[in-house]
N, C-alpha and C positions, 0 to 999 in steps of 0.2 A: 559398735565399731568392729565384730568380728567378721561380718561381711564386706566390709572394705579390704582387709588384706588382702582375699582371691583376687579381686578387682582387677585393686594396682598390678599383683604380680601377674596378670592376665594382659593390663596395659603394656606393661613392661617387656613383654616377651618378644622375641618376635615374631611370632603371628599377631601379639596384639599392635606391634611395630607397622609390620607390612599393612593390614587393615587400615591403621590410621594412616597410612599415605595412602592408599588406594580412597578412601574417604575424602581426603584434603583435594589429591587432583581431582574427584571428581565434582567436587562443590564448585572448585576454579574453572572446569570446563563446564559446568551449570551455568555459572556465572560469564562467563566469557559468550554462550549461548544464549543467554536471555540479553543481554545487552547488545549480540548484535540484531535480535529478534526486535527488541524495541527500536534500532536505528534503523532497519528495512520498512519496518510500519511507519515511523515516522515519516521516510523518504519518500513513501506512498502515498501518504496525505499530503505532505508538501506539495509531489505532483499531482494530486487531484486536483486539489485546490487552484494551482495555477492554471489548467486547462480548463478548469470551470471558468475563472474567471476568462479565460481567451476565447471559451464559447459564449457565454455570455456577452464579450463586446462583440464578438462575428457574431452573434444576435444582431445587437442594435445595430451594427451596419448594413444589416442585412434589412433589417424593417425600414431602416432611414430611407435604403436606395428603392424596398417595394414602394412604401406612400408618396415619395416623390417621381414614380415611373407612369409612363401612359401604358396604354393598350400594349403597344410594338417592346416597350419596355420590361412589362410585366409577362410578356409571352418569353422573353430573353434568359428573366429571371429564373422563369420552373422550365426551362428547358428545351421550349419553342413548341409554339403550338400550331397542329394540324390539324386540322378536319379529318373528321374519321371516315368520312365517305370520299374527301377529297371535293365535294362540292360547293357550293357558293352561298353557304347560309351566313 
């Protein structure tokens, strides 16, 4: 128990005073930092996920209108198609 004394009276002082608030706010802003860190990654997965899902349906609408397109339709689709010589094949 003789090494307890210094301790306390070490806690006690204030330098051991200032230390322990310099401690406290910095665990609080630890703290305050990690939970907005988790709420920004969250936010990011949220939005990933929902734009996957919206590419994923602009997928299948996109396949629905290729397999139901003819020729004139499917040239529409990628962008219109031309003869690279300009010729009549």
């Amino acid at each position: 128990m003789t090494w307890f004394g210094p301790i306390f009276k070490a806690l006690l002082s204030p330098l051991g005073k200032a230390l322990a608030a310099v401690l406290a706010v910095s665990a609080v802003a630890g703290g305050i930092y990690l939970y907005g860190h988790q709420r920004g990654a969250a936010s990011v997965l949220q939005r990933l996920q929902s734009e996957r899902i919206t590419v994923l349906k602009d997928g299948k609408k996109i396949d629905e209108e290729a397999l139901g397109a003819d020729d004139t339709g499917l040239c529409a689709l990628l962008g219109g198609c031309e003869l690279p010589d300009g010729g009549d094949h």
